[in-house]
C-alpha positions in Angstrom: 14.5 -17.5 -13.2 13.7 -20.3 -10.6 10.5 -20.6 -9.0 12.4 -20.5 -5.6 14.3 -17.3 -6.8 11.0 -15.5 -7.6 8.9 -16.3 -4.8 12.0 -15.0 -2.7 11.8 -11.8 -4.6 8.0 -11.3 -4.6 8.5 -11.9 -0.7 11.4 -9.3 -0.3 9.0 -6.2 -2.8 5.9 -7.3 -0.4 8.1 -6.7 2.4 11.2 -4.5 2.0 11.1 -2.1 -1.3 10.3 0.9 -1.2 10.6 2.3 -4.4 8.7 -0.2 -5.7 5.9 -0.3 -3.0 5.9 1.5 0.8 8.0 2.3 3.0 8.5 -0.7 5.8 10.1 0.8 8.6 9.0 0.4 12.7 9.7 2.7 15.7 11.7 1.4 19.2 11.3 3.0 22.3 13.2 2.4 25.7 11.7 1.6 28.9 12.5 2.4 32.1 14.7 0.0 32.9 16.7 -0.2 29.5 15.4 -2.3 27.3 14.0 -2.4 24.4 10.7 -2.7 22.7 8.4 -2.1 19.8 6.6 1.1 19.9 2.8 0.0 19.9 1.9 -1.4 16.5 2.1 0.9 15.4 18.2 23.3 2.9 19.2 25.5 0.8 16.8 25.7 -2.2 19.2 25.8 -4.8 19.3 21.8 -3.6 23.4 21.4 -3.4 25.0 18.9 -2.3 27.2 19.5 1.1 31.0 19.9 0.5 32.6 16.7 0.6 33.5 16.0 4.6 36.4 13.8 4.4 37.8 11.1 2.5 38.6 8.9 5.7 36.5 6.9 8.8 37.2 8.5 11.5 36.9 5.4 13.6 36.3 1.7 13.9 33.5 0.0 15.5 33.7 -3.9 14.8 33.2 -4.5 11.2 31.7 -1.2 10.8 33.6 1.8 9.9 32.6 5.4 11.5 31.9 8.7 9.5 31.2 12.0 10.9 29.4 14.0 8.5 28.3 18.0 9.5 25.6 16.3 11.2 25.2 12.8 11.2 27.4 9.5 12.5 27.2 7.0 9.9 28.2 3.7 11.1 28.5 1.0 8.2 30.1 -2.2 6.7 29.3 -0.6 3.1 32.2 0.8 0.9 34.0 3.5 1.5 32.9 5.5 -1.5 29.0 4.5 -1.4 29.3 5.8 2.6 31.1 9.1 2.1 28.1 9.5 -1.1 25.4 9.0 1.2 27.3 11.6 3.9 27.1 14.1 2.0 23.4 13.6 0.6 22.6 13.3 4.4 23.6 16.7 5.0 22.0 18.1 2.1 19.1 16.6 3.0 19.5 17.8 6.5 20.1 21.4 5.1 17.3 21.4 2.8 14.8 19.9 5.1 15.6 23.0 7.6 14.6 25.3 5.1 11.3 23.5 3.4 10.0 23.4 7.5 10.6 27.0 7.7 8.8 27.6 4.3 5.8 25.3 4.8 4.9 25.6 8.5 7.0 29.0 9.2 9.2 27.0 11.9 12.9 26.9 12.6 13.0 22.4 12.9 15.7 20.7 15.4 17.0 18.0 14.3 18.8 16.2 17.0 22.1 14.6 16.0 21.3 11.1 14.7 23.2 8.2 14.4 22.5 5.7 11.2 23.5 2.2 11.1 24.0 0.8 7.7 24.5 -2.8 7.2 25.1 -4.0 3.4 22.8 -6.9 3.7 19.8 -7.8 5.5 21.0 -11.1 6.9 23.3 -8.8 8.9 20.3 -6.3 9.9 18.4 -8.9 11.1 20.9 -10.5 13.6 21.1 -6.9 15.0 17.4 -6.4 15.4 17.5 -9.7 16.4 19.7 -8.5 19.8 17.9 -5.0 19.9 14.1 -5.0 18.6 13.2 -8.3 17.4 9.3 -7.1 16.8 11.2 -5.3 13.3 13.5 -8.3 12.5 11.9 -8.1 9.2 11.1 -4.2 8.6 13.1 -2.2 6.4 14.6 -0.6 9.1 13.9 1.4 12.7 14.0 4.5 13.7 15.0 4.4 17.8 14.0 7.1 19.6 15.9 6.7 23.0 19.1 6.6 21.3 18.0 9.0 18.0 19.5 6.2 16.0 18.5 4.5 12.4 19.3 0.9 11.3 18.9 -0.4 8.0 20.5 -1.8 5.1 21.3 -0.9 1.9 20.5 -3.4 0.0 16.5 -3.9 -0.8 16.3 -0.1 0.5 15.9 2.8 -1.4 17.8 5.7 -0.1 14.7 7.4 0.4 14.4 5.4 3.8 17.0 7.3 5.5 15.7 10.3 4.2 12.4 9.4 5.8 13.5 8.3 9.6 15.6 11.4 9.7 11.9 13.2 9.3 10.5 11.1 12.2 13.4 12.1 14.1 12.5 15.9 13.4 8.8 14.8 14.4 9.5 13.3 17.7 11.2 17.2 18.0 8.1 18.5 16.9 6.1 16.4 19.2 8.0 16.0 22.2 7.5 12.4 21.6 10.6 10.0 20.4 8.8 6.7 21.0 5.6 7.4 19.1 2.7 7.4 21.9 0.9 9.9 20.3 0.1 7.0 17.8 -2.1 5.3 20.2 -4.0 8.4 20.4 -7.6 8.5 19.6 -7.5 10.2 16.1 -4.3 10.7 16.3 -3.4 11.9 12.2 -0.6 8.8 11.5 -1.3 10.1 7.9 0.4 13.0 8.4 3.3 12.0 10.3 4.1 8.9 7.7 2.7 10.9 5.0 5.7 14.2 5.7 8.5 11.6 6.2 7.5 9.8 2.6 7.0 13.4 0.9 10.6 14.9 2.1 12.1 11.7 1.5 11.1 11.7 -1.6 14.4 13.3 -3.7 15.6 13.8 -7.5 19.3 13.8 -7.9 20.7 15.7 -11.0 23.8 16.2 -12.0 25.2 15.4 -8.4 22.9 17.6 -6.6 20.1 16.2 -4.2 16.7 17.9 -4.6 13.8 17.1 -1.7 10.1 17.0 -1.7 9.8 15.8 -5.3 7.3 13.7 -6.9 7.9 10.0 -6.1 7.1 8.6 -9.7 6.5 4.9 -7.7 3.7 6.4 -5.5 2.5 8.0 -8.4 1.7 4.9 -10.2 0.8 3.1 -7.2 -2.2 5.7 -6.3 -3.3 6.2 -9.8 -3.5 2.4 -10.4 -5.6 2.3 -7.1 -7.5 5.1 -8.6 -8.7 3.1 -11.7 -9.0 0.0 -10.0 -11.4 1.0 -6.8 -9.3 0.4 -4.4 -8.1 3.7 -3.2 -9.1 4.4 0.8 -11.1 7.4 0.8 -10.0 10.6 1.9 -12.3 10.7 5.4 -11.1 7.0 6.2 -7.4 7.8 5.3 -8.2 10.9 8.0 -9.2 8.2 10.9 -7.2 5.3 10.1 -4.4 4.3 13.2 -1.5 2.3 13.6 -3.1 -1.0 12.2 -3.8 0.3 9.0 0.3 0.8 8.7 1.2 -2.8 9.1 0.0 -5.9 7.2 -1.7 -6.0 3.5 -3.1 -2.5 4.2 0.3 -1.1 4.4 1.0 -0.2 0.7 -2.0 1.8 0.1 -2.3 3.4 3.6 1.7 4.6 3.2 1.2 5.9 -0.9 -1.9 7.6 0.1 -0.2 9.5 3.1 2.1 10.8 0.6 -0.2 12.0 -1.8 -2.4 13.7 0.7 0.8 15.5 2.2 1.8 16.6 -1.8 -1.5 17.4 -2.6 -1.9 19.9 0.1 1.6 21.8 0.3 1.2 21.9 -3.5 -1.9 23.9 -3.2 -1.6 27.3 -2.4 -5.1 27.1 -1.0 -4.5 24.4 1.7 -1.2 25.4 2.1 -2.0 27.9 4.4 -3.6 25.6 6.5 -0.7 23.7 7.5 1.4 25.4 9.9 -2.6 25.9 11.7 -3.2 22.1 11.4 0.4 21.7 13.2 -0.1 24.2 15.8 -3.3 22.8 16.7 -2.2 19.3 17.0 0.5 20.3 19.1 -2.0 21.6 21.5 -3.5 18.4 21.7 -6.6 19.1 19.1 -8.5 15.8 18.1 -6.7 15.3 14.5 -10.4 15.2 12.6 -11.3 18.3 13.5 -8.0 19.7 13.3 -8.3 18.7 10.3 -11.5 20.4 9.8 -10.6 23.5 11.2 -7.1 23.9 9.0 -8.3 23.0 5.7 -12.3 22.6 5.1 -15.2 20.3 6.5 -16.5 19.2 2.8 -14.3 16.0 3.1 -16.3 14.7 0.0 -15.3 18.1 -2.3 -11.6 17.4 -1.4 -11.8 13.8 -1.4 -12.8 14.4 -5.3 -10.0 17.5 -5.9 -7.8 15.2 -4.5 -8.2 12.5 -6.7 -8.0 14.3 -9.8 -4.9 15.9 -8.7 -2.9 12.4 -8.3 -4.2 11.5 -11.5 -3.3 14.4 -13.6 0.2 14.4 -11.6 1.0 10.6 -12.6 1.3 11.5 -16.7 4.3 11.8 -17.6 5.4 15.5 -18.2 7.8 14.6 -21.4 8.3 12.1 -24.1 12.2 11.5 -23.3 13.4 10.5 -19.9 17.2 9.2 -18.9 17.1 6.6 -16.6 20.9 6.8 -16.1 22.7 9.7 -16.7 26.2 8.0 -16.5 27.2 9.4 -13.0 25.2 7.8 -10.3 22.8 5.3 -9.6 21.7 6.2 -6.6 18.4 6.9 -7.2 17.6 3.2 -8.3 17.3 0.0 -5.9 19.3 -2.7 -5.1 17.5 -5.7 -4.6 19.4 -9.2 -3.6 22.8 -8.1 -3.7 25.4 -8.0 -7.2 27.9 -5.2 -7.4 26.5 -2.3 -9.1 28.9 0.3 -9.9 28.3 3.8 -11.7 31.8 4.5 -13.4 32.8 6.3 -16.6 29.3 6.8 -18.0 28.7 3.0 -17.8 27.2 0.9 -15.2 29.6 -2.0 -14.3 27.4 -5.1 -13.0 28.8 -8.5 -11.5 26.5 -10.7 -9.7 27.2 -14.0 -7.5 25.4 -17.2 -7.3 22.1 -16.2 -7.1 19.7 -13.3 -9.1 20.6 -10.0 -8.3 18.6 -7.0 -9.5 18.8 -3.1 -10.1 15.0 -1.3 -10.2 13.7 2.2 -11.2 10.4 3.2 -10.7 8.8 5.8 -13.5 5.6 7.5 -13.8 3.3 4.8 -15.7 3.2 4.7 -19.1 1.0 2.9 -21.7 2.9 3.3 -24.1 7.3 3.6 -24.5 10.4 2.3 -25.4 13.0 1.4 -23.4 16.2 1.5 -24.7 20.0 0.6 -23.5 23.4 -0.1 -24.4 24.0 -3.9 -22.8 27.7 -5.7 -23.1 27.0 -9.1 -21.7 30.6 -10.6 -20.3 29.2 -14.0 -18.9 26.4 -15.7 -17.6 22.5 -14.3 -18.5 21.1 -10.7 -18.3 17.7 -9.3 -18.0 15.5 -6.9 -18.1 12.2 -6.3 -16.5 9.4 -4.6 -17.2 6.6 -4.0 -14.6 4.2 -1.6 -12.4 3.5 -0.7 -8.9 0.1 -1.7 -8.4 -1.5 -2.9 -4.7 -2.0 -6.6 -4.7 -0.8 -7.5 -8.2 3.2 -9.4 -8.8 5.0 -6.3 -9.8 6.9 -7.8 -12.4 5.0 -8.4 -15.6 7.6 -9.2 -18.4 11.1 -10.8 -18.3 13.9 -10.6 -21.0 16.5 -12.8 -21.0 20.0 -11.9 -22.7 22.5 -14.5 -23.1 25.4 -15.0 -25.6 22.9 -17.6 -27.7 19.5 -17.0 -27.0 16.9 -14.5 -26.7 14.0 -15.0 -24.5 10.7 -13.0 -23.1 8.5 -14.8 -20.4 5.1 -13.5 -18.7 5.4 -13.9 -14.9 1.9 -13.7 -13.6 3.0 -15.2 -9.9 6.2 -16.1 -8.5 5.4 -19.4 -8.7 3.5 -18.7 -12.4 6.2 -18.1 -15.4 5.5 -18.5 -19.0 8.0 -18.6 -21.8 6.2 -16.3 -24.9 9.4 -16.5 -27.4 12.5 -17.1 -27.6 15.1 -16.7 -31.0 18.2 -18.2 -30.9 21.2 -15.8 -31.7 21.9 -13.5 -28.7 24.9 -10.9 -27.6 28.0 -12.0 -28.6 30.1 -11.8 -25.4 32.4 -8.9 -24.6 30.4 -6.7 -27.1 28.2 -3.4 -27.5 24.4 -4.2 -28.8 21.9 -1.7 -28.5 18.8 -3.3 -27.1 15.3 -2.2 -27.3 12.2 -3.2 -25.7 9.0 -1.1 -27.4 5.6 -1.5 -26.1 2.8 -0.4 -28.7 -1.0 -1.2 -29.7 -0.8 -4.6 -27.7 2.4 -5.8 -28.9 6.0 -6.3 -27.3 8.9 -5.8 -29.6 12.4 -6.6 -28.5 15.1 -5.2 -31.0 19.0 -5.6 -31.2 20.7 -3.6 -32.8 17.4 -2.2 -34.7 16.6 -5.4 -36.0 12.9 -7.2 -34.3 13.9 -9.9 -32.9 10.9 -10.3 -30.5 7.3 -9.8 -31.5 4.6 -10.6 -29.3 1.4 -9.8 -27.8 1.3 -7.6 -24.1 -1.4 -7.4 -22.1 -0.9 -4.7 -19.8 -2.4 -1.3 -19.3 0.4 0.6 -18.0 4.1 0.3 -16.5 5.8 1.9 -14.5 9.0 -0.2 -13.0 11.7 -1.2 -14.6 15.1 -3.3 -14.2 18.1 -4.8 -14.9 18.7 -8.7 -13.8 21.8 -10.6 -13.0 22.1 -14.5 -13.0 25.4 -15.6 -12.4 26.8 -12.8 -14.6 29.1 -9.9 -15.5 27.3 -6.7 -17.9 27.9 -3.5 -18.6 24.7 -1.4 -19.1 24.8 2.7 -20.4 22.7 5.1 -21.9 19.3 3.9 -20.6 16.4 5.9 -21.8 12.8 5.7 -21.8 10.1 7.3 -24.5 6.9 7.7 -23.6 3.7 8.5 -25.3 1.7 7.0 -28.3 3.4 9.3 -31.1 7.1 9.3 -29.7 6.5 5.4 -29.5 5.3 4.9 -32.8 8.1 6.5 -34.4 10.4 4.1 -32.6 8.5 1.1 -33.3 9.1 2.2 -37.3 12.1 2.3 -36.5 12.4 -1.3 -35.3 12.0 -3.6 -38.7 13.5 -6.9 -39.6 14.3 -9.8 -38.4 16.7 -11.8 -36.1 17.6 -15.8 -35.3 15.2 -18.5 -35.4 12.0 -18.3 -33.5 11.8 -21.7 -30.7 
């Protein structure tokens, strides 16, 4: 991979990945006289899908094709298929949403109708912010409250960033407050509105079925590895922090912990009850500390340490075996930098174009796993990544190149910092099925092909907890992706994994 190619990707996770680090997204409000301008720096519980709303735009904007779902317009230059997919999560999330408000705060939530604007690509995102809020050319996305509209794009953008504007739509119901001047509010608790649209956007899909308000294994990882390392904001200056603290380096951690605070308490039947009162006072205009106070408890410090513990124990992993791709959807990965991903027949179908493209998953970390796949490698090279979401660290640790005569594993420790470890030559014979395997046990890296080591090195990493697929100038097909965590299930695999392969370089 290019020097130029990964500084241009450690840019874009800095910037615009949520599931890898926070969500990036800004706020528009209109003015008097029409314009347009940044807001100041700022369900049904069985979890089913809606029905299926249509097989066909109902209009034409441009280059963008309409879609009226039950309750959104979804304007987009996507596919077809991918856009009538996302329709119907939208209303389930809409649905579901409804009924979690009702649950957790005992109110009945309006969400107004919203628009969504869905570019494919960022280029094309950007020369519409460029016409319409130019402070967010390089945001995720916007949420605009004069017009209850969304903008984004798909690529770079998990789906849990539609999910989450929808919420700050909800909020500026809530609030009475679309362009977000409660932010500039002394005390005002940004924590809690950012920290309720990352926890409902947060989703598990199985077997078709959308599921809200479910652990967000990225976050997870990110907040426990900020845990370990110092560099978690305390609980009281989480409480106080404004608008400033949501922008810039401070983002990442500021965003994660909102979420885990949010979890934390609706998870706990204690604090629980002190939600809806923490709302209702800060809808009458109580100072958000001592709302805070008054809904919950005044020993921060206590909390602060409950808290804590609570992310920790919540970031293991709860079993040994977990399917990254169940063979009907990836829509609960990333795409980053473009490539056509395709979930079809129990396989996922991958062409890229000039450039790298990538797919990424996030997990809860792991010291220990295996990481297995089928891989059919049609042209060009394939890779895989192995990594972690950690604050201030390159998120990408290991790279495994796959190519139809060579095998290779590199250490990125920058973007501008890449070092070949080994490489053996005899790869994947094009056009057919090998079973590849990357193991991580007791400071070593094995890479296996067919069960046969052809990779042995030493890793220096305490935990992972991202993970990808990689595209340079190449067509793959990837299926059965699973991931085994823990010492014992590990060690079994790594028995597994003997031999030898090709000639070491």
């Amino acid at each position: 991979m290019s020097i130029v190619s990964m500084l241009a990707l450690w840019m874009l996770l800095s910037s615009n990945a949520p599931s890898v680090f926070a969500q990036h997204h800004g706020h528009v409000h209109r003015d008097v006289g029409g314009g347009s301008g940044a807001a100041p720096v700022v369900p049904s519980p069985t979890g089913r899908t809606a029905p299926n709303y249509g097989g066909r735009p109902v209009a034409n904007n441009g280059r963008l094709q309409v879609h009226q779902t039950g309750h959104f317009t979804l304007k987009t230059d996507t596919d077809t298929n991918y856009a009538l997919t996302l329709g119907n999560y939208l209303d389930s999330y809409h649905k579901q949403l409804r009924y979690a408000l009702s649950q957790d705060f005992q109110i009945t939530a309006t969400i107004p109708p919203t628009s969504i604007i869905l570019f494919e690509r960022q280029a094309d995102y950007q020369r519409y912010a460029q016409m319409n809020a130019p402070r967010l050319l390089n945001n995720g996305g916007y949420y605009d409250g004069g017009t209850h509209t969304i903008v984004t794009y798909r690529y770079n953008n998990s789906m849990q960033l539609y999910f989450h504007e929808v919420m700050h739509s909800v909020m500026g119901e809530i609030f009475g407050d679309h362009f977000f001047y409660r932010y500039t509010r002394p005390n005002w608790p940004i924590w809690f509105d950012e920290g309720l649209a990352e926890h409902y956007g947060s989703f598990s899909i199985n077997n078709g079925l959308l599921k809200i308000g479910q652990k967000n294994p990225a976050k997870l990882a990110y907040l426990a590895n900020a845990i370990r390392s110092g560099s978690l904001v305390s609980l009281e200056n989480l409480l106080k922090s404004d608008s400033t603290r949501f922008s810039g380096s401070h983002m990442n951690v500021y965003y994660a912990a909102s979420w885990g605070l949010v979890a934390f308490l609706l998870q706990d039947k204690e604090y629980a009850r002190g939600m809806s009162a923490f709302l209702w006072r800060l809808r009458r205009n109580q100072d958000g500390i001592s709302a805070f106070k008054d809904s919950f408890t005044r020993d921060l410090v206590t909390l602060d340490k409950r808290w804590r513990a609570w992310l920790l124990e919540s970031s293991r992993p709860e079993t040994t075996r977990h399917v990254l791709f169940d063979g009907t959807h990836i829509d609960d990965w990333t795409i980053h930098e473009g490539g056509n991903w395709v979930a079809r027949d129990g396989i996922i179908e991958a062409s890229g174009d000039p450039s790298y493209n990538y797919l990424i998953k996030s997990e809860l970390p792991s010291e220990d796993f295996s990481l297995s796949m089928n891989v059919q490698v049609n042209s060009g090279t394939v890779g895989l990544i192995l990594g972690n979401n950690f604050h201030g660290e390159y998120p990408y640790y290991y790279l495994i190149d796959l190519s139809h005569d060579k095998i290779t594993l590199r250490r990125s420790y920058s973007p501008t910092e890449i070092v070949r470890l080994d490489s053996f030559s005899g790869g994947l014979p094009l056009d057919q099925w090998a079973t590849v395997t990357v193991t991580v046990f007791g400071g070593r890296l094995l890479v296996s092909v067919n069960s046969v080591t052809v990779i042995n090195a030493a890793e220096d990493r305490e935990s992972y907890s991202l993970f990808g697929l990689y595209l340079y100038k190449a067509t793959a097909r990837f299926g059965q992706i699973t991931l085994v965590t823990g010492a014992e299930a590990v060690a079994q695999v790594a028995r597994d994994r003997t031999g030898s392969f090709g000639t070491r370089h």
